[in-house]
MARMARMAR-769703 format. One line per field, with one value per atom (N, C-alpha, C, O, CB): residue number from 1; atom name; x, y, z. Coordinates in nm, 2 decimals. Glycine has a CB too. Example, Ala and Ser with C-alpha at 12.3 -4.5 7.8 and 13.67 -1.06 7.14 Angstrom:
2
num: c(1; 1; 1; 1; 1; 2; 2; 2; 2; 2)
atomo: c(N; CA; C; O; CB; N; CA; C; O; CB)
c1: c(1.32; 1.23; 1.32; 1.42; 1.13; 1.28; 1.37; 1.29; 1.34; 1.41)
c2: c(-0.57; -0.45; -0.33; -0.33; -0.45; -0.22; -0.11; 0.00; 0.11; -0.06)
c3: c(0.78; 0.78; 0.78; 0.85; 0.90; 0.71; 0.71; 0.79; 0.80; 0.57)
***
This chain:
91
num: c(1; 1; 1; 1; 1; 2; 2; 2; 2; 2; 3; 3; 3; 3; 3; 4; 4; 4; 4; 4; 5; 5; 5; 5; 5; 6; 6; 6; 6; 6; 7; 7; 7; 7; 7; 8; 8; 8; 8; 8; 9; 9; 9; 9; 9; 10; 10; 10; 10; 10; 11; 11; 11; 11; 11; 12; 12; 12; 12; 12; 13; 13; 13; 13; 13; 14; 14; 14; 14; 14; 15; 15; 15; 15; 15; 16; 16; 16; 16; 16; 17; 17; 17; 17; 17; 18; 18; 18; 18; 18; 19; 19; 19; 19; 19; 20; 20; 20; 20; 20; 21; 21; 21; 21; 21; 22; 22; 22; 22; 22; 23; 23; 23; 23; 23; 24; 24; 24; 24; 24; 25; 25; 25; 25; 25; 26; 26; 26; 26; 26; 27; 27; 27; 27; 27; 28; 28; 28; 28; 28; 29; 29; 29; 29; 29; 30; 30; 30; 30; 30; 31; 31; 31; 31; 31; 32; 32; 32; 32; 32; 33; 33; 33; 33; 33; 34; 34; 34; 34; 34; 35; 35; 35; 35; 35; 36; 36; 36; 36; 36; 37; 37; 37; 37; 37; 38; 38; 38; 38; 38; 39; 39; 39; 39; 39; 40; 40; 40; 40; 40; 41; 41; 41; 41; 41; 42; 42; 42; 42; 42; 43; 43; 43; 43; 43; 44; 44; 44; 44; 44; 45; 45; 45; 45; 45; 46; 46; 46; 46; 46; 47; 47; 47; 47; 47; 48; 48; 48; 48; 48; 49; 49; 49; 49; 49; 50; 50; 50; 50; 50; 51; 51; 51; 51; 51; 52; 52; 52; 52; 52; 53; 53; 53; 53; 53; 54; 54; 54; 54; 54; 55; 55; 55; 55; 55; 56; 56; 56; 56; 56; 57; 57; 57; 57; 57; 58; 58; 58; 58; 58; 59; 59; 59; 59; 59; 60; 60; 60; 60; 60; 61; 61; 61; 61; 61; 62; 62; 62; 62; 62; 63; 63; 63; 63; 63; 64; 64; 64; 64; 64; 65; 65; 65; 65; 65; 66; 66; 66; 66; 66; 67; 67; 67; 67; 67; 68; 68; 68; 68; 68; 69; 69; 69; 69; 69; 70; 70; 70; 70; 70; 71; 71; 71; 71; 71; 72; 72; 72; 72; 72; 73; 73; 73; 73; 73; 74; 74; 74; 74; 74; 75; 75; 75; 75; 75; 76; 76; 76; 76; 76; 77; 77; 77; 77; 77; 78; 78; 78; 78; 78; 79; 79; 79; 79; 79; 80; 80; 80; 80; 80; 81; 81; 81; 81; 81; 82; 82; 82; 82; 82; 83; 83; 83; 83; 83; 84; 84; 84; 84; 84; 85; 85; 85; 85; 85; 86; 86; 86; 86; 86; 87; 87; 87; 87; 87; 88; 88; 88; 88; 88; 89; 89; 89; 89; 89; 90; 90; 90; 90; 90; 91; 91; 91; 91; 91)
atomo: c(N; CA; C; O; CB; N; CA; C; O; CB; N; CA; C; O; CB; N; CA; C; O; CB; N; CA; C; O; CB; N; CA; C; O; CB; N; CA; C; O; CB; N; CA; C; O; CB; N; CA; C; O; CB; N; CA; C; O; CB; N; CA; C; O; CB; N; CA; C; O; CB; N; CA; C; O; CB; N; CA; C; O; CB; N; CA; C; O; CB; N; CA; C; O; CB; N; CA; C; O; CB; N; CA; C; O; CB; N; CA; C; O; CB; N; CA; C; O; CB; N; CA; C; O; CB; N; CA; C; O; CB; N; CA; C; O; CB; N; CA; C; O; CB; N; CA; C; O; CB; N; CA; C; O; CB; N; CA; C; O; CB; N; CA; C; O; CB; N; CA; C; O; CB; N; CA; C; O; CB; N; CA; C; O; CB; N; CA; C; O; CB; N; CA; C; O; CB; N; CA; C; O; CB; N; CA; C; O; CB; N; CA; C; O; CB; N; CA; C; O; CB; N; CA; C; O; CB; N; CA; C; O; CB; N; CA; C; O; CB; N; CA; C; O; CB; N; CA; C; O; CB; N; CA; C; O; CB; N; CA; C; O; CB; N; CA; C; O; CB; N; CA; C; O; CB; N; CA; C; O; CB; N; CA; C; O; CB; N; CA; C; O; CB; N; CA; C; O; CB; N; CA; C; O; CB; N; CA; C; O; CB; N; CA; C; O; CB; N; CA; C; O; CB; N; CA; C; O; CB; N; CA; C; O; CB; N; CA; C; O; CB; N; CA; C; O; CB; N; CA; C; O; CB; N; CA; C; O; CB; N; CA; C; O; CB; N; CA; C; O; CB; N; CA; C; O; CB; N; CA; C; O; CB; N; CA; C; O; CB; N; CA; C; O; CB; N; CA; C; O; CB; N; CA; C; O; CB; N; CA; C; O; CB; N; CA; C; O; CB; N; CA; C; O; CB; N; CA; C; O; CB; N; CA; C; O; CB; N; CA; C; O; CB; N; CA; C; O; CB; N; CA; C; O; CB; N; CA; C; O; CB; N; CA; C; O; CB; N; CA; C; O; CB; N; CA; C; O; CB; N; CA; C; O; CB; N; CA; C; O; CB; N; CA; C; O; CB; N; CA; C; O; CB; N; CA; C; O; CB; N; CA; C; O; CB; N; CA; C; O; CB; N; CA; C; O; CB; N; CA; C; O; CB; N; CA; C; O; CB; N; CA; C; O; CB)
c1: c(23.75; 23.71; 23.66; 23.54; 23.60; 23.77; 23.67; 23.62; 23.63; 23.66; 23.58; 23.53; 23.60; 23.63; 23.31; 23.61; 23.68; 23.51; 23.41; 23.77; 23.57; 23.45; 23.53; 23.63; 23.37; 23.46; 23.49; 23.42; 23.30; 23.46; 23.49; 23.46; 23.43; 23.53; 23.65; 23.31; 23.35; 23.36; 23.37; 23.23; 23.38; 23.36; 23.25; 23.25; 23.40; 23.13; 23.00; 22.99; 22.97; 22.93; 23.02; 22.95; 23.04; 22.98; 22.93; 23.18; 23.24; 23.16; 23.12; 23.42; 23.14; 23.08; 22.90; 22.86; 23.05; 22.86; 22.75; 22.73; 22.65; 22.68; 22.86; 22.88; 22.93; 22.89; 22.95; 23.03; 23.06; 22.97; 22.95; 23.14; 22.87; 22.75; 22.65; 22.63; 22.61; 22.62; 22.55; 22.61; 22.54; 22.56; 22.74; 22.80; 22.82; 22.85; 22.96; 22.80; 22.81; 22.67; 22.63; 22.88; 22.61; 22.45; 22.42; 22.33; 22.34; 22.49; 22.44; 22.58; 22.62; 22.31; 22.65; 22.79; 22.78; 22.88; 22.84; 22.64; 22.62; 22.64; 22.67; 22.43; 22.64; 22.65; 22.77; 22.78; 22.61; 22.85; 22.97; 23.01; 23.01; 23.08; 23.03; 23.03; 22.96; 23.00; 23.02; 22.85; 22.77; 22.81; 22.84; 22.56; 22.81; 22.82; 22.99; 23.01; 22.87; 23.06; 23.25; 23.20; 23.21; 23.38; 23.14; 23.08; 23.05; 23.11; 22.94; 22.96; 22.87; 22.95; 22.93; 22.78; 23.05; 23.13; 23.23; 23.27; 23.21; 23.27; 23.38; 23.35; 23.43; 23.39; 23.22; 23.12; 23.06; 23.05; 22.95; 23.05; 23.02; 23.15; 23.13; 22.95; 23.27; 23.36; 23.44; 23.48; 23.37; 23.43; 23.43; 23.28; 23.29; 23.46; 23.18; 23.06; 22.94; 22.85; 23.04; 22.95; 22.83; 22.69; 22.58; 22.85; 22.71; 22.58; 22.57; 22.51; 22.56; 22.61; 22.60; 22.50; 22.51; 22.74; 22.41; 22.28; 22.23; 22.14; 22.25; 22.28; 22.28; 22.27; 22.20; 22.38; 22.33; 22.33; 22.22; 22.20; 22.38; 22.15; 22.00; 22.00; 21.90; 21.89; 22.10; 22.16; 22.03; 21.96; 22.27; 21.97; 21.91; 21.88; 21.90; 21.83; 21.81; 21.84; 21.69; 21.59; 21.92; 21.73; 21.59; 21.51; 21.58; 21.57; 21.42; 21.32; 21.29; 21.31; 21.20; 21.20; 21.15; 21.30; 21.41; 21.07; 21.26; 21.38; 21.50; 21.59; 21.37; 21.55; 21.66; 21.71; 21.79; 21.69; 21.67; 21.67; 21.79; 21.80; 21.57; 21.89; 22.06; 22.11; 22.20; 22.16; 22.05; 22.09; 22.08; 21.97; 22.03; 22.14; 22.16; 22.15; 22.19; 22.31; 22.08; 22.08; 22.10; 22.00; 22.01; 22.21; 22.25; 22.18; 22.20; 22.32; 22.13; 22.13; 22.21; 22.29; 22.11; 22.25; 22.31; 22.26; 22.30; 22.33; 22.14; 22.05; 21.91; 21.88; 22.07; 21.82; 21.66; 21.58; 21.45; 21.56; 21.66; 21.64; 21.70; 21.64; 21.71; 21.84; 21.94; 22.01; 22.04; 22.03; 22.02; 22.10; 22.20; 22.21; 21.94; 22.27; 22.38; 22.30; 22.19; 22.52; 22.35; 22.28; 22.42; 22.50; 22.15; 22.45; 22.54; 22.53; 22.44; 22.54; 22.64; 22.61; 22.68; 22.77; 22.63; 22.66; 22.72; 22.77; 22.71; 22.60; 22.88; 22.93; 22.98; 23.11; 23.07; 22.87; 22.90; 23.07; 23.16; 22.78; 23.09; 23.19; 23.32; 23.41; 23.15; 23.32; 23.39; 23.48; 23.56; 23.31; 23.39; 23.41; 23.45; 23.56; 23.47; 23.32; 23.36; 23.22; 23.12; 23.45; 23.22; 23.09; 23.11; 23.21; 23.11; 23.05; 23.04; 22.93; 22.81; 23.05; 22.99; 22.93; 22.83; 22.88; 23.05; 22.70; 22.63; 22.53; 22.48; 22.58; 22.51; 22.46; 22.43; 22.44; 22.34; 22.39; 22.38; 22.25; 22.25; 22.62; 22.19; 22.11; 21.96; 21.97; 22.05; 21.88; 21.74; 21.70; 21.74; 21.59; 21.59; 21.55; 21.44; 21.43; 21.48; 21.36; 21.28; 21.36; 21.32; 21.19; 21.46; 21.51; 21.60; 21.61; 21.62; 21.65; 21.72; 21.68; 21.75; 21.82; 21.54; 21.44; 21.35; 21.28; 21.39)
c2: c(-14.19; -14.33; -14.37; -14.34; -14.35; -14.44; -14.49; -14.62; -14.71; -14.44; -14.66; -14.84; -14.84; -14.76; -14.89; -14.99; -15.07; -15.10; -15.17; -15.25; -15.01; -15.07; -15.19; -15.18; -14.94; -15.28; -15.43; -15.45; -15.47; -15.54; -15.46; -15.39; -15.59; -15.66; -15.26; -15.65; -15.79; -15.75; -15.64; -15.91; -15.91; -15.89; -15.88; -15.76; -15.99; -15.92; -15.94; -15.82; -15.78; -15.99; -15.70; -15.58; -15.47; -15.38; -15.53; -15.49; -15.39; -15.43; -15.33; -15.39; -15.54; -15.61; -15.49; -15.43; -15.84; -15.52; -15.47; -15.30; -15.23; -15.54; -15.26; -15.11; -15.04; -14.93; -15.06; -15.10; -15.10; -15.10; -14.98; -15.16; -15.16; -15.19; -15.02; -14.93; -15.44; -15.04; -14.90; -14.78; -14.69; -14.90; -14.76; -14.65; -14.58; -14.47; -14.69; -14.74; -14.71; -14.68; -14.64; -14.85; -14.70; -14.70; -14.55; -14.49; -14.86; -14.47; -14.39; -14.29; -14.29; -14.41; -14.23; -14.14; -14.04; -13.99; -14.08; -14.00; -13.84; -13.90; -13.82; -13.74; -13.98; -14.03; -14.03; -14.02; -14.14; -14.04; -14.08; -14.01; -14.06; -14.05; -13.86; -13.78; -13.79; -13.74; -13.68; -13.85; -13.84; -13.98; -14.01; -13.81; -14.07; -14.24; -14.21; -14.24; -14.35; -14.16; -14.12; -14.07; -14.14; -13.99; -13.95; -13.87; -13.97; -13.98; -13.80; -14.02; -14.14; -14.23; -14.29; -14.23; -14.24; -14.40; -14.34; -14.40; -14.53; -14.22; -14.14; -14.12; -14.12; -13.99; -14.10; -14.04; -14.16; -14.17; -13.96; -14.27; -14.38; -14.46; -14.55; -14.45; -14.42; -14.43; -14.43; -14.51; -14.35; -14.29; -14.17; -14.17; -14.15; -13.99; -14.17; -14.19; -14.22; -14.14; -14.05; -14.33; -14.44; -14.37; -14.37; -14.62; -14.31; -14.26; -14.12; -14.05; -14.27; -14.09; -13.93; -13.91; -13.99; -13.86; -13.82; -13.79; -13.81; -13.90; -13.67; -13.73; -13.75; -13.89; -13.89; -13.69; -13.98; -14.10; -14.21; -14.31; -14.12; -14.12; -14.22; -14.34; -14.41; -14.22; -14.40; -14.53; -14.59; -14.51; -14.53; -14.71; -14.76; -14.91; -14.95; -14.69; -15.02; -15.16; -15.17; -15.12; -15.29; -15.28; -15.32; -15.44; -15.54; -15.28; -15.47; -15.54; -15.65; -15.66; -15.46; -15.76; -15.85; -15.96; -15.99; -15.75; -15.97; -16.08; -16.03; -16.12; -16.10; -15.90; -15.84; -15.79; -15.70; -15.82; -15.84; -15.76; -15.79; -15.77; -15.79; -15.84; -15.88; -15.77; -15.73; -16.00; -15.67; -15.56; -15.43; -15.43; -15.56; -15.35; -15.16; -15.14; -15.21; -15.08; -14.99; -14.92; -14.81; -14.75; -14.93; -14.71; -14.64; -14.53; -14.56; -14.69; -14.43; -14.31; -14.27; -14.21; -14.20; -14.28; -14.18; -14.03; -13.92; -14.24; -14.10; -13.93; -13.99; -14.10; -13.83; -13.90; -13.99; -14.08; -14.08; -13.92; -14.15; -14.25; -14.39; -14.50; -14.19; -14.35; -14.44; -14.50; -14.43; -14.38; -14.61; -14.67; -14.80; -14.86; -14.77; -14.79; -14.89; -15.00; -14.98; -14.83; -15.10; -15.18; -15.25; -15.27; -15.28; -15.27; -15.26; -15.43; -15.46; -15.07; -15.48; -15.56; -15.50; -15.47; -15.70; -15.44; -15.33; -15.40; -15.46; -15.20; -15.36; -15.48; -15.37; -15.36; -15.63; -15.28; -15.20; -15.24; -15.16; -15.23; -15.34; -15.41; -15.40; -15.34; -15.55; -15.45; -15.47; -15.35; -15.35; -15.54; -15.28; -15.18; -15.18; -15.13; -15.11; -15.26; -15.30; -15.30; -15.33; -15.44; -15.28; -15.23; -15.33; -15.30; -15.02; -15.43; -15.47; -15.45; -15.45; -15.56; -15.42; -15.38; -15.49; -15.60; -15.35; -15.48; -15.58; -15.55; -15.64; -15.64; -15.44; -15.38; -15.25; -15.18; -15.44; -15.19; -15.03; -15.02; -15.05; -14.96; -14.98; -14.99; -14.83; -14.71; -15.17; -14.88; -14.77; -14.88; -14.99; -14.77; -14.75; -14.80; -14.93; -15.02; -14.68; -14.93; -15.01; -15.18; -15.30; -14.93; -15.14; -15.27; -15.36; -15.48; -15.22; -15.28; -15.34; -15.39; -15.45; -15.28; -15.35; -15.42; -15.51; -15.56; -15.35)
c3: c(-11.31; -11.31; -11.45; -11.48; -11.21; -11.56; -11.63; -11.69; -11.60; -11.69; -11.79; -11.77; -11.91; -12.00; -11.75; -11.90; -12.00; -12.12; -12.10; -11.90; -12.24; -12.32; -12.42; -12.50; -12.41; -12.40; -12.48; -12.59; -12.57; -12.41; -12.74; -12.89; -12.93; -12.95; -13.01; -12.93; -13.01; -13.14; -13.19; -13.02; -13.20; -13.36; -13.37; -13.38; -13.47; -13.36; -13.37; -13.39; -13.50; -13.27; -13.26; -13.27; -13.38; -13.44; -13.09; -13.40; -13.47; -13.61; -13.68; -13.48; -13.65; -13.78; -13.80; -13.90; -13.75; -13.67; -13.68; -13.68; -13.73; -13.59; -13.57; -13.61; -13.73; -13.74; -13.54; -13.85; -13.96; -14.00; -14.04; -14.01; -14.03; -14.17; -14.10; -14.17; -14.14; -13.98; -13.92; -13.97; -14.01; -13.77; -13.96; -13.96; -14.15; -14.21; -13.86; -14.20; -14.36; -14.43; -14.55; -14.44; -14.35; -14.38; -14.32; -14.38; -14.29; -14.19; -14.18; -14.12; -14.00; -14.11; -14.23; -14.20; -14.13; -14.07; -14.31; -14.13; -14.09; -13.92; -13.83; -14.14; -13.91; -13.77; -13.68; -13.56; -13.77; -13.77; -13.74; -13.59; -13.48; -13.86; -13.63; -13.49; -13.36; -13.26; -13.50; -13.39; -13.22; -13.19; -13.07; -13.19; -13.29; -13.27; -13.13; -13.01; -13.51; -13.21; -13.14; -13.03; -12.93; -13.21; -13.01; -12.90; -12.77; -12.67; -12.96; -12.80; -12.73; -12.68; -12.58; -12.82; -12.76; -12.68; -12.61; -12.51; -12.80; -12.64; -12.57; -12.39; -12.29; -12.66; -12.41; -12.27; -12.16; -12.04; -12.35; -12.28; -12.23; -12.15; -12.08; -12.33; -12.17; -12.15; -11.99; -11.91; -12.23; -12.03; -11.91; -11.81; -11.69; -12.00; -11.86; -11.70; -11.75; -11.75; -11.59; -11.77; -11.83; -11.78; -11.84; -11.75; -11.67; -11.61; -11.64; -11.56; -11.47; -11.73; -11.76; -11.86; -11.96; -11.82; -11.84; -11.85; -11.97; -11.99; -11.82; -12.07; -12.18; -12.27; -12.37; -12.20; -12.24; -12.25; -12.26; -12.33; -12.18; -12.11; -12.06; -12.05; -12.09; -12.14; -11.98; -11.93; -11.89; -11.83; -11.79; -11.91; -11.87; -11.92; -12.03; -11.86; -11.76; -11.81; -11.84; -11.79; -11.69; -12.00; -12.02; -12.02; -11.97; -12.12; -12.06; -12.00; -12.09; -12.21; -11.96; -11.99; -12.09; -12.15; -12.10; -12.23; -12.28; -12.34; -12.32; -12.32; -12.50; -12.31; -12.28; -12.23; -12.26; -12.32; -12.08; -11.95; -11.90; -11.78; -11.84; -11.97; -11.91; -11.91; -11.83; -11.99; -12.07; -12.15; -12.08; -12.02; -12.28; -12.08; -12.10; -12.24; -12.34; -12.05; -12.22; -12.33; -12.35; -12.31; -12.38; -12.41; -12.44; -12.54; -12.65; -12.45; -12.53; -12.66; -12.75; -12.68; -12.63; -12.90; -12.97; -13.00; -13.01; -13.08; -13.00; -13.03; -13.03; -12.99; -13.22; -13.07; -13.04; -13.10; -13.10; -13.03; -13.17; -13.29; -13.27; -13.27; -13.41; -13.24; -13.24; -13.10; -13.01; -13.32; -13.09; -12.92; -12.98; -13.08; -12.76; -12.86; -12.84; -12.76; -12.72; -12.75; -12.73; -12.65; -12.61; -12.70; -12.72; -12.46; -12.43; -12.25; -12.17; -12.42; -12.25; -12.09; -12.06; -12.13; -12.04; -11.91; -11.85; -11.69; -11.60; -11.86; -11.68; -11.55; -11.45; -11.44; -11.60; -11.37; -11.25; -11.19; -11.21; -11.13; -11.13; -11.05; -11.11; -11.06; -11.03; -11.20; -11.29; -11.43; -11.51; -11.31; -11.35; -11.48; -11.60; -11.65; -11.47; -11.68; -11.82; -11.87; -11.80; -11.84; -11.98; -12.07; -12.23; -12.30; -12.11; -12.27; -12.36; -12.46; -12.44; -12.32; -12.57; -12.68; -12.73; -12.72; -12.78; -12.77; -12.82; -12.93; -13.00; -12.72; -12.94; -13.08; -13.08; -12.98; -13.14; -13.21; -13.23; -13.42; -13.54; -13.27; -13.33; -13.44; -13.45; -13.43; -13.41; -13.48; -13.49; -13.34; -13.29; -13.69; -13.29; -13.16; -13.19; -13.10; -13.08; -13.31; -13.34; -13.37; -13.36; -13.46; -13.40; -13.50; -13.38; -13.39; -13.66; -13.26; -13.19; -13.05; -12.97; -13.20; -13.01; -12.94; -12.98; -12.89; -12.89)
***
């Protein structure tokens, strides 16, 4: 089973500038989306919806610094990309 992830411009614009700002990343950033892919709820990940102003949103782990922020459509099985950033800067 796996889900349709949906790349905007918005977010490839904002994952380019992330990914050039931080290379060493590159491999868990692939990792992460690969997994997220294949089972959004797999542990590692730490799927969870968040709160307050951006409670439409999921959020994703790259590692313990860094998340995806993601609209995530159970039903549908499709996952939209909506930013990727440090945990501080993207809440």
């Amino acid at each position: 089973m796996t889900y349709k992830v949906i790349y905007t411009d918005s977010y490839i614009k904002r994952a380019t500038k992330f990914l050039k700002k931080h290379p060493d990343l590159i491999s868990q950033y692939g990792k992460t989306l690969k997994i997220l892919e294949r089972n959004p709820e797999h542990p590692s990940l730490r799927l969870h919806q968040l709160k307050g102003r951006l409670k439409k949103l999921h959020s994703v782990s790259i590692n313990i610094s860094y998340r995806i922020t993601l609209e995530f459509y159970f039903k549908d099985k499709e996952i939209i990309l909506v930013n990727v950033g440090h945990h501080d800067d993207i809440y």
